[in-house]
Backbone as numpy.savetxt, mean C-alpha at the origin, in Angstrom:
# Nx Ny Nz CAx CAy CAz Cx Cy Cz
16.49 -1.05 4.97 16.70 -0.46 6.26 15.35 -0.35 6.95
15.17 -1.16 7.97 13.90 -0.92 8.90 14.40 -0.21 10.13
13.21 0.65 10.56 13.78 1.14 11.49 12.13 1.55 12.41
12.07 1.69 13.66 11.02 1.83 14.48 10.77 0.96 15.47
9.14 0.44 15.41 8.52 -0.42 16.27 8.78 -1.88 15.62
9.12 -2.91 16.11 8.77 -4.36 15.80 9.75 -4.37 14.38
10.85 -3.97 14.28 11.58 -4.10 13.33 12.43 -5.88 13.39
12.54 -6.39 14.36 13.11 -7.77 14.12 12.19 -8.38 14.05
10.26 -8.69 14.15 9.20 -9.36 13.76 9.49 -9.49 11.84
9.42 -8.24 11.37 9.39 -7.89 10.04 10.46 -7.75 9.42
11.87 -8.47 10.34 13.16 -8.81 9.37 13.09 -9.92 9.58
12.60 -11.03 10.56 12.43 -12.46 10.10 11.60 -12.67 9.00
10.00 -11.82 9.12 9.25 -12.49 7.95 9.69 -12.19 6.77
10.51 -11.32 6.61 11.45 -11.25 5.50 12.14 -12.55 5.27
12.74 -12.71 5.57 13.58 -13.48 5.85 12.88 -14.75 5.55
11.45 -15.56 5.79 10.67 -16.66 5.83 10.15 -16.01 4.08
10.08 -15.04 3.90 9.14 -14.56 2.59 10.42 -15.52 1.59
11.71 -14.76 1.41 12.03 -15.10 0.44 13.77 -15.07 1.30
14.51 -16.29 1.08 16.09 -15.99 1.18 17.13 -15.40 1.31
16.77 -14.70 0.02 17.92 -13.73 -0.39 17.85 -12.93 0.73
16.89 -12.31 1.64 16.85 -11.39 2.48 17.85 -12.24 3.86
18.21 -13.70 3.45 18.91 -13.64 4.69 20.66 -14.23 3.75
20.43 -13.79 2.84 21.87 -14.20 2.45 22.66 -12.91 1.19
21.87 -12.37 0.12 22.02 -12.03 -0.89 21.61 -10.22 -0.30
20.85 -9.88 0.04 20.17 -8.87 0.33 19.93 -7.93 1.68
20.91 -7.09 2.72 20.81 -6.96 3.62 19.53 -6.02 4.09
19.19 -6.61 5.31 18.29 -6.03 5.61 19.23 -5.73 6.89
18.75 -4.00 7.42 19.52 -3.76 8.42 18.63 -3.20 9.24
18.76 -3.48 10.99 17.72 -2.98 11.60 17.85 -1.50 12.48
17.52 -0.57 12.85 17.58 0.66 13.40 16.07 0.99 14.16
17.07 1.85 15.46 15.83 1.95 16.32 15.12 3.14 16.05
16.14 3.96 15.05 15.31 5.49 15.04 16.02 5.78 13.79
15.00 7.16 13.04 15.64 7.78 12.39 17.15 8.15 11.86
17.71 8.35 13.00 18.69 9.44 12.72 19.70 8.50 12.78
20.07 7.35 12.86 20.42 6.19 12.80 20.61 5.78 11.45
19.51 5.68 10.88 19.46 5.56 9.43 20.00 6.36 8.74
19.76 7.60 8.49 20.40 8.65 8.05 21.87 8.53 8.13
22.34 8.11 9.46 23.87 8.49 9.59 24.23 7.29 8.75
23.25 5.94 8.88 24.03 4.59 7.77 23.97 5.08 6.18
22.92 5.96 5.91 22.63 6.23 4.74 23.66 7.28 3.97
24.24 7.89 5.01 25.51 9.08 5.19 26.81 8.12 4.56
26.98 7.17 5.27 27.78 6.70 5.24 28.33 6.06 4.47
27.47 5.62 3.17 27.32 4.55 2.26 26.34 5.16 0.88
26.72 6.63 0.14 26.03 7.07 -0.53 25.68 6.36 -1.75
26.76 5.28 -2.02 26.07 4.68 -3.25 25.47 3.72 -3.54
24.83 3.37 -2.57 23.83 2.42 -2.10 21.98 2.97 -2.35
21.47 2.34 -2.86 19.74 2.48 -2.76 19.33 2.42 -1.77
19.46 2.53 -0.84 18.83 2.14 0.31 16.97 2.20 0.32
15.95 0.85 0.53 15.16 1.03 0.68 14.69 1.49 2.06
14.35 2.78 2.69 14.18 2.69 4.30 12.69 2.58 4.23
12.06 1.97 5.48 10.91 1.69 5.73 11.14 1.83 6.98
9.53 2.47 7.52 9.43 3.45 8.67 8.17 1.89 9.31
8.32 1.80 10.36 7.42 1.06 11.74 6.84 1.78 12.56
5.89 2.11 12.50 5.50 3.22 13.44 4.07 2.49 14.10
3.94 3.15 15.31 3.05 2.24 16.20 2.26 3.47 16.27
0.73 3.66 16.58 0.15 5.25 16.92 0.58 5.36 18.33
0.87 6.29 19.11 1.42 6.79 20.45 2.56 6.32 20.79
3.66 5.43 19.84 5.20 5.73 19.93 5.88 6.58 19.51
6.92 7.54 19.96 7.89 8.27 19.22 8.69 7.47 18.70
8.99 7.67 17.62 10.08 7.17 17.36 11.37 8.37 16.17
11.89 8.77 16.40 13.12 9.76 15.16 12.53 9.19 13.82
11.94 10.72 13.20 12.35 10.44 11.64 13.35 10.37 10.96
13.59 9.28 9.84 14.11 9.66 8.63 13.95 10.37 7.69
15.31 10.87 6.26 14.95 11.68 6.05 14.29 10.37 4.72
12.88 11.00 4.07 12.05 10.45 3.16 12.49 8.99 3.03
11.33 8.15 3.89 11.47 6.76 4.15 10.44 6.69 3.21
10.91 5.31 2.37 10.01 4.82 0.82 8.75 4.26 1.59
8.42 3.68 2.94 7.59 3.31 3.33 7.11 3.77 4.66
6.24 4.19 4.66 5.41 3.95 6.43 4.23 3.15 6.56
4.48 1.85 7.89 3.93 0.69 8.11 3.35 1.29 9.28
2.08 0.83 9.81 1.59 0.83 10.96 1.48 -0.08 11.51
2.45 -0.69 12.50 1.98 -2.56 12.82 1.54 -2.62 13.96
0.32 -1.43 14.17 -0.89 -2.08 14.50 -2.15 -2.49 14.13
-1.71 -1.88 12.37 -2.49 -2.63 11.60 -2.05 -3.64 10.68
-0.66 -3.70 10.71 0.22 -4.53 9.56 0.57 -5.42 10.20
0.38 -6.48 10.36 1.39 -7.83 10.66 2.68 -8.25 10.51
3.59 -8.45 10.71 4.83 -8.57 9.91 5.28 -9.68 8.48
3.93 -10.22 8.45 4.25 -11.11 7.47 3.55 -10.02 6.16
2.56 -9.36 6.27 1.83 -8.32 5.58 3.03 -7.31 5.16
3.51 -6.76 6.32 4.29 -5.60 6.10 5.86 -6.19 5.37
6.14 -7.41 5.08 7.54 -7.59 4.21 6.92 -8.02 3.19
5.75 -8.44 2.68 4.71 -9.03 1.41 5.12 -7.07 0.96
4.63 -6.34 1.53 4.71 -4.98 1.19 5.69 -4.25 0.61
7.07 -4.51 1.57 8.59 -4.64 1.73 9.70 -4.84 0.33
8.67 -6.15 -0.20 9.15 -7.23 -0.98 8.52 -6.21 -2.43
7.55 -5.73 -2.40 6.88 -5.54 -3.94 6.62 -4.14 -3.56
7.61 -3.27 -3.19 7.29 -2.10 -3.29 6.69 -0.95 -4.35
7.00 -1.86 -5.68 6.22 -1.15 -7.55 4.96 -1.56 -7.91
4.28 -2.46 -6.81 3.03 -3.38 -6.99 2.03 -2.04 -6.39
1.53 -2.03 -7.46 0.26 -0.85 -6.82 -1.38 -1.59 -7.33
-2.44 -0.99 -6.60 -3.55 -1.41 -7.42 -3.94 -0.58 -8.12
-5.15 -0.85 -9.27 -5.90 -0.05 -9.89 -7.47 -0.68 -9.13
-8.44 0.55 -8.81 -9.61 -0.22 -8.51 -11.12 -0.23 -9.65
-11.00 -1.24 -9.72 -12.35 -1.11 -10.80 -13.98 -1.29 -10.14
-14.40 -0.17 -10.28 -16.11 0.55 -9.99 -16.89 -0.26 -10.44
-17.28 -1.06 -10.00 -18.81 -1.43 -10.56 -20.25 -1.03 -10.34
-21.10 -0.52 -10.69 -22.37 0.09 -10.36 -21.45 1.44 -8.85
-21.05 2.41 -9.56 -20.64 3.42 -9.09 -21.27 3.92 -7.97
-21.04 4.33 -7.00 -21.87 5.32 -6.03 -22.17 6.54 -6.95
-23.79 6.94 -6.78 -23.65 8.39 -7.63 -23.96 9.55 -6.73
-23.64 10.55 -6.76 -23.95 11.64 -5.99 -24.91 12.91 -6.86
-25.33 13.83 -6.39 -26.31 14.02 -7.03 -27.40 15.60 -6.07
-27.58 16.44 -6.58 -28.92 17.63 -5.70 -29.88 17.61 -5.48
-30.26 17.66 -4.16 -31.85 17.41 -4.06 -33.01 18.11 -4.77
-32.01 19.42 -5.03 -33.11 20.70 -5.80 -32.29 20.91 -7.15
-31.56 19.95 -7.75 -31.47 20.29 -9.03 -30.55 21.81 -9.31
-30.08 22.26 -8.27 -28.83 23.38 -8.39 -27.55 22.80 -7.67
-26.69 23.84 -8.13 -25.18 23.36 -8.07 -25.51 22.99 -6.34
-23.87 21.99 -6.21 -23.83 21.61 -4.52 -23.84 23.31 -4.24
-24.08 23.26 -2.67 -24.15 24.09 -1.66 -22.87 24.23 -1.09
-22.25 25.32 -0.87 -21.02 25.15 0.04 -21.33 24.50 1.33
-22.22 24.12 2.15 -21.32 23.12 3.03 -22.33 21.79 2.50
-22.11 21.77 1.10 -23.23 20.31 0.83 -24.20 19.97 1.49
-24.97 20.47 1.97 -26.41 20.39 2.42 -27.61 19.85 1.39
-27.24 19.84 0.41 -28.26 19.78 -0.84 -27.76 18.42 -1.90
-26.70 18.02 -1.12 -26.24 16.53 -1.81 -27.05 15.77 -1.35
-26.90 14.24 -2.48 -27.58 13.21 -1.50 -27.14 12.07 -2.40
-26.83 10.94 -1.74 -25.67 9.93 -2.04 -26.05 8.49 -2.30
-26.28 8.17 -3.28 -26.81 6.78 -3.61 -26.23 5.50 -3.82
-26.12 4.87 -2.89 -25.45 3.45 -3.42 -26.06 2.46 -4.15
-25.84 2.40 -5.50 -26.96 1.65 -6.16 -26.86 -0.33 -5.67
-27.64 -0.87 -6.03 -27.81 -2.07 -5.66 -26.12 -2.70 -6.50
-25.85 -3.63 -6.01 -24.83 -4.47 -7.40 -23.49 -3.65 -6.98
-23.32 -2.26 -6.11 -22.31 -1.75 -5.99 -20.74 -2.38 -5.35
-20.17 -2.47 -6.03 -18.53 -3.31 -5.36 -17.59 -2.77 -5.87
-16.33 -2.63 -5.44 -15.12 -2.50 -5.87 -14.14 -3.89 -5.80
-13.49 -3.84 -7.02 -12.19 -4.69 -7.55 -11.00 -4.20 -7.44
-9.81 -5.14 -7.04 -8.49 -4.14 -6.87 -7.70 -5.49 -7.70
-7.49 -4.38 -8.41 -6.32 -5.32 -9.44 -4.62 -4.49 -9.28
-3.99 -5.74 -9.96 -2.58 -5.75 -9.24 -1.61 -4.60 -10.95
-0.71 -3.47 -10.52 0.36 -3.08 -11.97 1.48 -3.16 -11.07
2.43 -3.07 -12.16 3.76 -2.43 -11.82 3.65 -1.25 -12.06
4.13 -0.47 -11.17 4.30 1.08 -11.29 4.47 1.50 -12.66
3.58 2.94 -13.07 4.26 3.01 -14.53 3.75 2.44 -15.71
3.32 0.69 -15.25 2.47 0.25 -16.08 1.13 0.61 -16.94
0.40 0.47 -17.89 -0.76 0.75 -17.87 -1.67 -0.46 -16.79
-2.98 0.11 -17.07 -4.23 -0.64 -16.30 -4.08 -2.17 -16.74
-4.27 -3.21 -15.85 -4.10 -4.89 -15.83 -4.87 -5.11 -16.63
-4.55 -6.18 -17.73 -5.23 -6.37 -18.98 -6.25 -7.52 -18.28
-6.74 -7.45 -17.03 -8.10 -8.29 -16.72 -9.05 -7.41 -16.49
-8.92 -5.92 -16.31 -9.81 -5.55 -16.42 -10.30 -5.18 -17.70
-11.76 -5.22 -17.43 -12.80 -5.32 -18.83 -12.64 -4.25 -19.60
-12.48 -4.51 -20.39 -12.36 -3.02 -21.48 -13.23 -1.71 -21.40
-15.11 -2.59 -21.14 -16.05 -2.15 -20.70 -16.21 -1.40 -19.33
-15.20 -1.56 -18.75 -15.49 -1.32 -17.44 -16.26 0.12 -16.99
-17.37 0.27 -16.21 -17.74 2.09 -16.23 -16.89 2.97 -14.89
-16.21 2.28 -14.70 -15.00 3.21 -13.93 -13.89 2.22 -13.20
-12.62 2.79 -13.58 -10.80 2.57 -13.14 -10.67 3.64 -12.62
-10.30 3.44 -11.74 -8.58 4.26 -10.80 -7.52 3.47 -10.41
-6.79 4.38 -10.98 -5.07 4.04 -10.51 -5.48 4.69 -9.34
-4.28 4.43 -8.17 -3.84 4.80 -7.19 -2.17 4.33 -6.91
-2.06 4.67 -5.84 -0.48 4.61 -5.27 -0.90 3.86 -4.00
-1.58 2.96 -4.07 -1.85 1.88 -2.59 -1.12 0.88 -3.00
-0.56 0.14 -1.90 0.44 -0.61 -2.33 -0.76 -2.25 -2.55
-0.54 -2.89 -3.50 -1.05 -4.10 -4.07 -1.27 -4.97 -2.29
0.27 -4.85 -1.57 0.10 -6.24 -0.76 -0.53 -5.68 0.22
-1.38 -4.68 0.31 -1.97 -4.06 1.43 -3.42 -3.93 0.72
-3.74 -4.40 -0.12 -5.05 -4.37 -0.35 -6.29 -5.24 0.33
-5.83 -6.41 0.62 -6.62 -6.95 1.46 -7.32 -6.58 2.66
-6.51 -5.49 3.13 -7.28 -4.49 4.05 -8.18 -3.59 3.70
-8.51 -3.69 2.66 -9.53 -2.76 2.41 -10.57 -3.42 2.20
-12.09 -2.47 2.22 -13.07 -3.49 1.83 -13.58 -3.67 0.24
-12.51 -4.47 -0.52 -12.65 -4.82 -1.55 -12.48 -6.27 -2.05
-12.87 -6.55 -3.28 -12.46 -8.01 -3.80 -11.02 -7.83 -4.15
-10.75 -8.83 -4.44 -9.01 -9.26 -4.68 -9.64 -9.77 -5.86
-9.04 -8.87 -7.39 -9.51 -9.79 -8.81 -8.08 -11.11 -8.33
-9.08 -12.27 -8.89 -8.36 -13.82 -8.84 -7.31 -13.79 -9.78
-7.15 -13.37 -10.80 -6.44 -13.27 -11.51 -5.04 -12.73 -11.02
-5.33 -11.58 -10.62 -4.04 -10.68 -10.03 -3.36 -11.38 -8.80
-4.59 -11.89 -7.90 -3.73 -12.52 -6.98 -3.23 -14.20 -7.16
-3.71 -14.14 -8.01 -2.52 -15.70 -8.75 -1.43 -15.11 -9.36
-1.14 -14.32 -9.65 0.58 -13.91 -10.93 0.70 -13.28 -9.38
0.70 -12.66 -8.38 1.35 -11.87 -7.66 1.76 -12.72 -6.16
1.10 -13.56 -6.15 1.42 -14.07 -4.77 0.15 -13.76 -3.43
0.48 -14.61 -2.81 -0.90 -14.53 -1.92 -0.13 -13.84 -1.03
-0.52 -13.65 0.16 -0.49 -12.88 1.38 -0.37 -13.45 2.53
């Protein structure tokens, strides 16, 4: 269930992503919230995935807890059904040469941090590797590694960030 701004852009690229979305799999479009809700009313034994389109300075009616919110004025519609499509695809990001933080005078931070001071060491980058929700950490990252985070960012939205794409992950997952 899409519902918002530019909802028939991002039910074709559905639709171009993979088939089933135009034969096997309905995708249904709605201009607002409460729309959804009443289809979602209507049809309780259904999963419904809803995904929210939201533009900054459009109103548009909420739903009630939409699995997604897209901004497509930063999402494309071919981005935002890559998204759509692999909603359990999350990254983990792997640290290399860490940012360190640190006191100028050798006592605890200061309440309004005045006495921090923030080092980006040379060699510093981040990696975003691809799990399934739930999963443990992607067996490409190095065992060695001196810092992982999980997060809840969705995998097909990583390219927006300023990170590498490990090659690995984005060969088993699909390009963008």
């Amino acid at each position: 269930m899409l519902y918002g701004c530019e909802v028939d852009a991002a039910a074709e690229a559905l639709h171009k992503l993979d088939p089933r979305y135009a034969s096997q799999v309905p995708v249904r479009r709605y201009r607002d919230g409460a729309e959804v809700d009443a289809a979602r009313d209507a049809a309780p034994d259904i999963a419904w995935l809803v995904v929210e389109l939201y533009r900054p300075g459009v109103t548009v009616g909420p739903a009630r807890e939409p699995f997604l919110a897209l901004n497509v004025a930063l999402v494309a519609p071919a981005l935002a059904a890559r998204a759509i499509d692999q909603p359990d695809l999350i990254t983990w990001y792997e640290i290399i040469n860490p940012v360190q933080t640190s006191t100028v005078d050798g006592r605890p931070p200061a309440h309004d941090y005045s006495n921090l001071t923030i080092t980006v060491p040379e060699g510093h980058r981040t990696i975003a590797h691809a799990a399934r929700t739930g999963e443990p950490a992607p067996a490409c990252i190095p065992h060695d590694a001196e810092r992982v985070l999980p997060s809840h960012d969705l995998w097909a939205l990583a390219s927006l960030r300023r990170v590498e794409l490990c090659s690995t992950c984005a060969l088993h997952h699909g390009p963008w």
